[in-house]
C-alpha positions as CSV (number, residue, x, y, z in Angstrom):
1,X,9.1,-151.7,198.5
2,X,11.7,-149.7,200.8
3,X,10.1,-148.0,203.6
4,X,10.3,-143.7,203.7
5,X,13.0,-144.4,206.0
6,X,15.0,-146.2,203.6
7,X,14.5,-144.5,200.9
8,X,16.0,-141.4,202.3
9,X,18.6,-143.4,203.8
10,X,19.7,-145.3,200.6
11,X,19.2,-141.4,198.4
12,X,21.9,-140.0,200.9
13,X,24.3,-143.0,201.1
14,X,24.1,-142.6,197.2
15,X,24.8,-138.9,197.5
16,X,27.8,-139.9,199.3
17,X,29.2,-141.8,197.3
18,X,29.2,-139.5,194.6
19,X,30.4,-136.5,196.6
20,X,33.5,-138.9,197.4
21,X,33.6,-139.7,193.6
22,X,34.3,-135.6,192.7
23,X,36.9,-135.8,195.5
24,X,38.7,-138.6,194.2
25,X,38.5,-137.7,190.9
26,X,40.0,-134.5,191.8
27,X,42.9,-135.6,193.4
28,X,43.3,-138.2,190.6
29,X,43.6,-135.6,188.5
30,X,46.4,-133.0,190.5
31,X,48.3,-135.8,191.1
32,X,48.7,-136.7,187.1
33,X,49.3,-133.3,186.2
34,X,53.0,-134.1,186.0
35,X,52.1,-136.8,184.3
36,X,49.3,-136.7,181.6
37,X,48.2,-132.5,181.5
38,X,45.7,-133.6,179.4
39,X,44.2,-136.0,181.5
40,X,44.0,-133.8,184.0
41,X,42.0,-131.4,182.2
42,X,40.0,-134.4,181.0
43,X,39.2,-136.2,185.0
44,X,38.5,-132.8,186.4
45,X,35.6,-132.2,184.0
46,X,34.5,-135.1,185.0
47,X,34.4,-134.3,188.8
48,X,33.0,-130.8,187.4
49,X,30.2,-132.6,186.1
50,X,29.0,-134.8,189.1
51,X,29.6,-131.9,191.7
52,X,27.7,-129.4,189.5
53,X,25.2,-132.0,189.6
54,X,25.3,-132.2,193.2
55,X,25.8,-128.6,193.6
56,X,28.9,-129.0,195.7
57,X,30.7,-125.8,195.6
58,X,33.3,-126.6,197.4
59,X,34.5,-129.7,195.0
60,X,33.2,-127.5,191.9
61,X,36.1,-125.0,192.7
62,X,38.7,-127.6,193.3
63,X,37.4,-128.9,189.8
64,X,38.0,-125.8,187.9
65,X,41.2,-125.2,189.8
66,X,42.5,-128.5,188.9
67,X,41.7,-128.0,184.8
68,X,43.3,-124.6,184.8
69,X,46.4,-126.8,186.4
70,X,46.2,-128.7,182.9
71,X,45.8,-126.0,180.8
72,X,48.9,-124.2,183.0
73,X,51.0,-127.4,181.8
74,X,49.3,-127.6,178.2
75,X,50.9,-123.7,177.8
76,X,47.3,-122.8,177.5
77,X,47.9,-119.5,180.0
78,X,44.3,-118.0,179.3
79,X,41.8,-120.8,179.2
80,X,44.2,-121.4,183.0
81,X,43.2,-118.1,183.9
82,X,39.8,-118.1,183.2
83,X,39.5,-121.0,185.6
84,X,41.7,-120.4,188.1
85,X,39.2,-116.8,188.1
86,X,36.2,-118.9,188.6
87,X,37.8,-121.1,191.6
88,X,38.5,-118.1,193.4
89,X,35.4,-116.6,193.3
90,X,33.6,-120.2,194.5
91,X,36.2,-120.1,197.1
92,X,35.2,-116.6,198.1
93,X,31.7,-117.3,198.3
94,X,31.9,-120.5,201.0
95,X,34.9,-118.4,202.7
96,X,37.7,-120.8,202.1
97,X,40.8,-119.2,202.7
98,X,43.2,-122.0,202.0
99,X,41.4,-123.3,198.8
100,X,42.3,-118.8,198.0
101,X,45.3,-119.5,198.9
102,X,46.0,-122.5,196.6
103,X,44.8,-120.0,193.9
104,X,46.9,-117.9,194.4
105,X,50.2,-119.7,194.2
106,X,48.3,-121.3,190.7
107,X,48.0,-118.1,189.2
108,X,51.4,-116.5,190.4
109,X,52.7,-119.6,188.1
110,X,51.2,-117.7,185.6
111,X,52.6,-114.9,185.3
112,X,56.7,-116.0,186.1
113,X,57.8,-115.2,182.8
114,X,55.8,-111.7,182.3
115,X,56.5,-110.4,185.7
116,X,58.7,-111.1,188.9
117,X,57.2,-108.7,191.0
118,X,54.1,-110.0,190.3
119,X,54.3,-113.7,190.9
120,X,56.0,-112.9,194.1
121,X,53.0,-111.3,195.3
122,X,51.1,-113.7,194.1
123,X,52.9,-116.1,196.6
124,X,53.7,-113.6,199.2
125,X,49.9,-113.8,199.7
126,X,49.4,-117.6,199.4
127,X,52.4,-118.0,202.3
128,X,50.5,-115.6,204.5
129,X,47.4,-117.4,204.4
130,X,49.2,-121.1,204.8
131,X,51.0,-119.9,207.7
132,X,48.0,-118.7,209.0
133,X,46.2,-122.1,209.3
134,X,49.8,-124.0,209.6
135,X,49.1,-125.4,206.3
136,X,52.3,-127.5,206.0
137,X,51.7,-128.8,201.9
138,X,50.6,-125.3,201.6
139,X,53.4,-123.5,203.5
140,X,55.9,-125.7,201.2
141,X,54.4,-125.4,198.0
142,X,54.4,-121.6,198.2
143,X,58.1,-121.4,199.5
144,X,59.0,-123.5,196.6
145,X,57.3,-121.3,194.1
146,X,58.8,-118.6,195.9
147,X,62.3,-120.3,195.2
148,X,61.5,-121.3,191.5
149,X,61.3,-117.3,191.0
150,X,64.3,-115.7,192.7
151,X,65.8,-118.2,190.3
152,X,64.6,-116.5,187.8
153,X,65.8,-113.6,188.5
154,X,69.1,-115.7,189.0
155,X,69.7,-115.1,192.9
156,X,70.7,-118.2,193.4
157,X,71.7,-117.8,196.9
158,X,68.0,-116.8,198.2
159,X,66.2,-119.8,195.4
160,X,68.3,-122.2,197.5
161,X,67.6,-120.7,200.5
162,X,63.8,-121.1,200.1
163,X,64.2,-124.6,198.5
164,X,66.0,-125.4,201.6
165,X,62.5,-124.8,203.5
166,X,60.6,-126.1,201.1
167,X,62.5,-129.7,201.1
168,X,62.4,-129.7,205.5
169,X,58.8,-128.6,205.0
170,X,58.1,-131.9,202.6
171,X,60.2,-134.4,204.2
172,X,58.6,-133.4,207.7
173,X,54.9,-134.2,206.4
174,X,56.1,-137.1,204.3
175,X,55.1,-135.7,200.6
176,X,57.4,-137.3,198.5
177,X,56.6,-136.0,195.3
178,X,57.1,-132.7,196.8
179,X,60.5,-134.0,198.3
180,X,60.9,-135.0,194.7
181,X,60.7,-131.6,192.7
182,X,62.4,-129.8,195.9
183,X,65.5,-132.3,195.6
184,X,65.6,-131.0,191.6
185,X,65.3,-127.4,192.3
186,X,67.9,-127.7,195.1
187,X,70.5,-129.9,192.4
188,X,69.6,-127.0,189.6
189,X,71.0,-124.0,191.7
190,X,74.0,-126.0,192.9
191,X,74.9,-127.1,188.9
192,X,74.6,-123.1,188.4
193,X,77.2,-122.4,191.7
194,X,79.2,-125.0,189.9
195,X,79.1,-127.5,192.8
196,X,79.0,-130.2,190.3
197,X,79.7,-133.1,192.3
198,X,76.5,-131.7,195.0
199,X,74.1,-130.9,192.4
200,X,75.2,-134.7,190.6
201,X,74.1,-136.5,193.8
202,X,71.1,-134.4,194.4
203,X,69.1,-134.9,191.1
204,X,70.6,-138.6,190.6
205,X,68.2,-138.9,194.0
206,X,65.2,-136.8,192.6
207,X,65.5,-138.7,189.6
208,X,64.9,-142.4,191.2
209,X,62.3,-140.8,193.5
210,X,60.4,-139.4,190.5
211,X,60.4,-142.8,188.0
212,X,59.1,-144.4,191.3
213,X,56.1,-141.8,191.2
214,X,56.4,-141.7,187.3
215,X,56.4,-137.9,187.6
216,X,57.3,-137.7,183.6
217,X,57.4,-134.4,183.4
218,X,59.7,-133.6,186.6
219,X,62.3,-136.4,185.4
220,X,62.5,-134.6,181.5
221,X,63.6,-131.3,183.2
222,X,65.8,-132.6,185.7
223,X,67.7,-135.1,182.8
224,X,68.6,-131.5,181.1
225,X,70.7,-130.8,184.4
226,X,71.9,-134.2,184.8
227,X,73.6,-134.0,180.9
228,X,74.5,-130.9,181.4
229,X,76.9,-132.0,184.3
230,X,78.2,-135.2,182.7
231,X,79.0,-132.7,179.4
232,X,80.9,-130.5,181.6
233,X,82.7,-134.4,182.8
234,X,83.3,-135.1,179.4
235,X,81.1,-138.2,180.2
236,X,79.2,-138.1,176.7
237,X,77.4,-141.6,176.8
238,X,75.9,-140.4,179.8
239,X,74.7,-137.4,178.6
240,X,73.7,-138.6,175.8
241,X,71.2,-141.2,178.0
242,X,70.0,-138.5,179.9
243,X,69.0,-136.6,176.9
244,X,67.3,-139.4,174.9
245,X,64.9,-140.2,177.9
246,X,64.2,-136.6,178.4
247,X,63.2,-135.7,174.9
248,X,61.0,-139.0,174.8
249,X,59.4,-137.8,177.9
250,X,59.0,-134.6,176.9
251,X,57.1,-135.6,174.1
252,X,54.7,-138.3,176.1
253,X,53.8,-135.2,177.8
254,X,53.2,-132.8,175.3
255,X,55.9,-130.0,176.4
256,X,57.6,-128.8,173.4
257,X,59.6,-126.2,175.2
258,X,61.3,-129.1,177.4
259,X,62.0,-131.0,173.9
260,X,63.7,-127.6,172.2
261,X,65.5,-127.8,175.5
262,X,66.6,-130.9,175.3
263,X,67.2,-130.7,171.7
264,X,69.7,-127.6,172.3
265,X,71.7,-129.9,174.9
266,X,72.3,-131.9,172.0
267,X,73.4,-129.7,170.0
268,X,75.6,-128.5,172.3
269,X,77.0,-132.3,173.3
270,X,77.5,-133.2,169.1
271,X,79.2,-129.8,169.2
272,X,81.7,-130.8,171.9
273,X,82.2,-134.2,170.1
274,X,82.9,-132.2,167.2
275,X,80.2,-133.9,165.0
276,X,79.6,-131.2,163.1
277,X,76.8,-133.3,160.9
278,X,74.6,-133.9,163.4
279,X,75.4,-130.8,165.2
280,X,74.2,-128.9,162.4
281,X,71.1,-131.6,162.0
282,X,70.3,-130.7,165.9
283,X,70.6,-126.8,165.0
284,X,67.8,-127.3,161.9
285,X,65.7,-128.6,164.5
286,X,66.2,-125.5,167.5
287,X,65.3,-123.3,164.6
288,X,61.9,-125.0,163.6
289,X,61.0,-125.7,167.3
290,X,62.0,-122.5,168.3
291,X,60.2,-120.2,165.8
292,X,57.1,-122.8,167.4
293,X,57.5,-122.4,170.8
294,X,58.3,-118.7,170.4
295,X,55.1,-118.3,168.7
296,X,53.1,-120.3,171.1
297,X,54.8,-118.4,174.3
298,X,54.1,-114.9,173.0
299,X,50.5,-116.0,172.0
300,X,50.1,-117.1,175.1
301,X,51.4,-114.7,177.4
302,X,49.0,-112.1,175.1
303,X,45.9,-114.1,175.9
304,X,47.0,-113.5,179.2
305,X,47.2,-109.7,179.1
306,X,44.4,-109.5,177.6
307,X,42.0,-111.9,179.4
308,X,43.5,-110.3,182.7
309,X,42.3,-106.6,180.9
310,X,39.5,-108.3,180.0
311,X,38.5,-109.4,183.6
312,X,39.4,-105.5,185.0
313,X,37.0,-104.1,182.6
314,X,34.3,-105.7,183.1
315,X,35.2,-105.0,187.0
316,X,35.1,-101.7,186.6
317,X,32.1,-102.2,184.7
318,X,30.5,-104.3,187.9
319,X,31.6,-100.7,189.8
320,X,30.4,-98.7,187.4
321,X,26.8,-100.4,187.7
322,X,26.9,-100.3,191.3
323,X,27.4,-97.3,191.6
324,X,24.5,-96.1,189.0
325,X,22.4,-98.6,191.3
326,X,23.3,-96.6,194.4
327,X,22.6,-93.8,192.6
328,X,19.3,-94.7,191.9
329,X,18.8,-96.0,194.9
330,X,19.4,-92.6,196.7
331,X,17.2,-90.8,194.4
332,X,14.6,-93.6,195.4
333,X,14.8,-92.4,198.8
334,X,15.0,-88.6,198.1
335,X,11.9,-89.0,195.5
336,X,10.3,-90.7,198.7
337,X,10.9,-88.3,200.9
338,X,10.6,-85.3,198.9
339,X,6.6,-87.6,198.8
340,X,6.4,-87.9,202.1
341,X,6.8,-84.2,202.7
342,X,4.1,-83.4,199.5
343,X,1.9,-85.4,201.7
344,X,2.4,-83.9,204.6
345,X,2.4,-80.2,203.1
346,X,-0.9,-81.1,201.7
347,X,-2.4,-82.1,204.9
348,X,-1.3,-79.0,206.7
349,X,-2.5,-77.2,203.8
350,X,-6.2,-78.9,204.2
351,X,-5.9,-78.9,207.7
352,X,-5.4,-74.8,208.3
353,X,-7.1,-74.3,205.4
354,X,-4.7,-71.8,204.1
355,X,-5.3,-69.6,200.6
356,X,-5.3,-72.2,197.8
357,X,-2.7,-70.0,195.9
358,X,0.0,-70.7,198.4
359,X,-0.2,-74.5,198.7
360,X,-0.1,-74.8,194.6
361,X,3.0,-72.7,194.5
362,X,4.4,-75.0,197.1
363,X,3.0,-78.1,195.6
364,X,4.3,-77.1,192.0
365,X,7.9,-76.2,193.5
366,X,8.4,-79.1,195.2
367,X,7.1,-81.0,191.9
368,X,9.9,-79.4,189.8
369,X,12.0,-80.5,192.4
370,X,11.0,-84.1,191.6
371,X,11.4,-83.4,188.0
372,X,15.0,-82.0,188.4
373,X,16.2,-84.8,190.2
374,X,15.0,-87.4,188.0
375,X,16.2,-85.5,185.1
376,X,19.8,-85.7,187.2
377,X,19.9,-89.2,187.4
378,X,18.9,-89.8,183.6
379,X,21.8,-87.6,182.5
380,X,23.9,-89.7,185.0
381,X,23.0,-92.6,183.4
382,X,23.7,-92.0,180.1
383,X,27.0,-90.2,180.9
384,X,27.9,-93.6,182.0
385,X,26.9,-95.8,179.5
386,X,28.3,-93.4,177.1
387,X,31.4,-93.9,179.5
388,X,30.9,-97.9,179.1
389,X,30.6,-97.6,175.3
390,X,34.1,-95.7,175.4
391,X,36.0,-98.0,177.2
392,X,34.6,-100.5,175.3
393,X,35.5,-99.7,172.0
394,X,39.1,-98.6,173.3
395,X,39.7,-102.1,174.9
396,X,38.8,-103.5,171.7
397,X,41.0,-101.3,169.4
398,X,43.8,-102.2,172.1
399,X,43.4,-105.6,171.8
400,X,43.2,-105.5,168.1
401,X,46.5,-104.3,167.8
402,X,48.2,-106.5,170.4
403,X,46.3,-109.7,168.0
404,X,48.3,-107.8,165.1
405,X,51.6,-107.2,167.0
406,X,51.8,-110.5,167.8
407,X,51.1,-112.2,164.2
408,X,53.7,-108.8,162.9
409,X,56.0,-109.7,165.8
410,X,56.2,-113.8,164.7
411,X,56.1,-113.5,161.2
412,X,58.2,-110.5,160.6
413,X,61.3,-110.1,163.3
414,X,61.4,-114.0,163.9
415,X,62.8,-114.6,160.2
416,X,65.9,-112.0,160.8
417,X,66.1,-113.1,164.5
418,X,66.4,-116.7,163.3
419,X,69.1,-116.1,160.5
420,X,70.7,-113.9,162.9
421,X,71.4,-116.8,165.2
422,X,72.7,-119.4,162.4
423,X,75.3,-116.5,161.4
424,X,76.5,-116.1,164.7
425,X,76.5,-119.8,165.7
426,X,79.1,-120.1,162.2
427,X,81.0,-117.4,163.8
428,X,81.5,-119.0,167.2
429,X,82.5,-122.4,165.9
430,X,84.7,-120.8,163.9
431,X,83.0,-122.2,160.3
432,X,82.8,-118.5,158.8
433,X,85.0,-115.5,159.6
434,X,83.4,-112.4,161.1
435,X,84.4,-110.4,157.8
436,X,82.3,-112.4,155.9
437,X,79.3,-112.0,157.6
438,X,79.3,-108.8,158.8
439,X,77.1,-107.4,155.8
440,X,74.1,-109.7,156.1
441,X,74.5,-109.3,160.3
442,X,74.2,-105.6,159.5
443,X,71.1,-106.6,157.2
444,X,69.5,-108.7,159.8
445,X,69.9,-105.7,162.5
446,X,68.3,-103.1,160.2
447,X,65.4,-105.0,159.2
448,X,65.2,-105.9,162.7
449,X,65.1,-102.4,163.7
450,X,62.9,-101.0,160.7
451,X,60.2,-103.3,162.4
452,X,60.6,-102.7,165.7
453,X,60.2,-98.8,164.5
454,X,57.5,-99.4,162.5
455,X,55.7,-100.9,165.1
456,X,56.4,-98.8,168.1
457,X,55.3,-95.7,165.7
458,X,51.7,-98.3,165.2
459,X,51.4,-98.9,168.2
460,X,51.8,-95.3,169.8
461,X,49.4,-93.4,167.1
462,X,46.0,-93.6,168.5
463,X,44.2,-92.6,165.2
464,X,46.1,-95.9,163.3
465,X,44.1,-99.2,163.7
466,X,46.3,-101.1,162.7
467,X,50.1,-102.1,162.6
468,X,50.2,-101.3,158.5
């Protein structure tokens, strides 16, 4: 039988151990992310689990950080959100700055193809507080996200500028996969300045780097690049390589825009071959995957407007309730004191023995007082839940209809968009002449603008609930 001694000893060595465990599973799973999304999602509920069990708050926010990184990848923006919200409030609460800071930059991924401005303050922040610790993997991360949106916005000059950083940044605290995706970003903007030859040589080195970290994901979006440059050298095996491997890993991963990508490149290469059959096979398939991924990005980028409305009502509900608290804490004290000097009123009263008429008066004035105050605060309080109830049922007719613009929006101006395309991909290779589909173009624009009409005029008439 162990000694007390022992015991405790052998307990905490144990409780180490597993406090190591939810670090190394979270770090397992970040590091796959580029990798396996799902697994990601998968490991860090597992080091969810054993640091909620240990109550490790610290470890529980780098958990629910790391799944909202998987559900980022997985295109799943609002189940992201939702975690990425609860990682920054655990990092609040034990005043960790930098793990803020790494929310941050999570969530400005987020929002990069809703709003520029956004993101960019979103990493403005992150930088600020990396810079402020000399967080080097911080500093670089956030000057690389900074760089993936001025490209974007397609100011190439400045994205290069910042990937530039990010790259010296890497390569000075020896983070290779970092060196890795900097290396792609840097050999994208040079393909789009048309230094072919630069941008070649940069990705062909990303591309080794990343198979030797089997960073899946990272070599599927730099392969698009990479065919894109040997279709502009007319050297179509190669492309065609590039492409193959980058749809398969694409697909390992479970990122369907990267394989609709990929799928347009070869369209576009049969095109230049002049294979017309499979060209036209590859075009079937952008217009099935595309109505999909459209679909799933709009969805998405919904959830996430309205899980983000969501989390500023009930906010402002938090303030709301505060406030009433403070209110009620006031009239505590007032009703106290108004008490206190009751009290002392009546003691004068006794004392002095003045005329008994006098000290009810006073007594009964100071009661209505009491009376009228609480009365106040009632009415305060259900002016506000009445205010609560109104907001309420607004957010929800709001989000009803942006449920119902989505579904209108997929279903109803996708079909037009769709045939839209296919006429005026006939028209540029020259299969149809403009003449002859100039009616049904017209067609495809009215319908297209009936709908938008229709549900502009939905959406801006309070007293319709719906989009019909």
């Amino acid at each position: 039988m162990l000694c007390c001694c022992c015991a405790k000893g052998f307990q905490q060595q144990a409780i180490k151990h597993d406090e190591q465990t939810a670090k190394a599973l979270n770090k397992k799973a970040y590091d796959i992310r580029l990798t396996d999304p799902k697994k990601t999602v998968a490991i860090g509920k597992q080091a969810h689990e054993i640091a909620t069990e240990l109550n490790l708050t610290k470890e529980i926010a780098e958990a629910n950080r790391v799944i909202g990184i998987g559900f980022y990848y997985l295109t799943e923006k609002d189940s992201a959100l939702n975690r990425y919200l609860l990682a920054m409030k655990q990092f609040q609460y034990i005043h960790d700055e930098l793990g803020e800071a790494k929310v941050l930059n999570n969530i400005g991924n987020l929002w990069t193809e809703i709003d520029y401005d956004v993101t960019l303050g979103y990493y403005q922040k992150a930088l600020k507080i990396a810079k402020k610790y000399n967080k080097k993997d911080l500093i670089a991360g956030s000057y690389m996200n900074i760089g993936n949106t001025y490209y974007r916005k397609k100011q190439y000059n400045t994205a290069l500028k910042y990937f530039e950083l990010s790259n010296r940044v890497f390569t000075e605290i020896d983070n290779p996969v970092g060196t890795t995706l900097s290396l792609q970003n840097m050999g994208v903007i040079h393909y789009h300045l048309n230094n072919l030859e630069q941008s070649e040589k940069l990705l062909l080195d990303a591309h080794e780097k990343a198979k030797k970290h089997e960073l899946n994901n990272t070599i599927a979006g730099m392969n698009m690049t990479l065919a894109s440059i040997y279709m502009k050298k007319n050297n179509f095996k190669k492309a065609e390589e590039y492409i193959k491997e980058g749809i398969a890993l694409s697909k390992l991963t479970s990122d369907q825009k990267k394989t609709y990508d990929l799928t347009f490149i070869s369209y576009k290469l049969e095109e230049k071959r002049k294979n017309y059959k499979k060209a036209l096979y590859y075009l079937r398939e952008i217009n099935i995957l595309d109505s999909i991924n459209y679909t799933k990005t709009i969805t998405s980028n919904i959830n996430l407007i309205q899980e983000t409305i969501k989390q500023q009502q009930t906010q402002k509900e938090n303030e709301l309730t505060i406030q009433a608290q403070r209110n009620a804490k006031n009239l505590s004290l007032a009703i106290g004191s108004v008490a206190i000097l009751c009290f002392f009123v009546i003691f004068l009263l006794v004392k002095t023995n003045r005329k008994s008429k006098t000290s009810n008066e006073k007594l009964t004035i100071l009661n209505e007082e009491v009376i009228r105050q609480k009365n106040n605060v009632d009415r305060i309080n259900h002016q506000l839940e009445e205010l609560i109830a109104e907001r309420t049922k607004d957010l929800i007719i709001k989000n009803q209809k942006l449920s119902e613009y989505s579904s209108h929006l997929s279903h109803q101006i996708r079909g037009p968009v769709a045939t839209l395309k296919g006429l005026m991909m006939l028209v540029e290779d020259k299969l149809v002449e403009s003449a002859e589909v100039a009616p049904q173009i017209k067609k495809c624009v009215d319908d297209i603008d009936e709908q938008i009409m229709g549900i502009n005029e939905a959406l801006h008439d309070s007293s319709r609930k719906g989009l019909s």
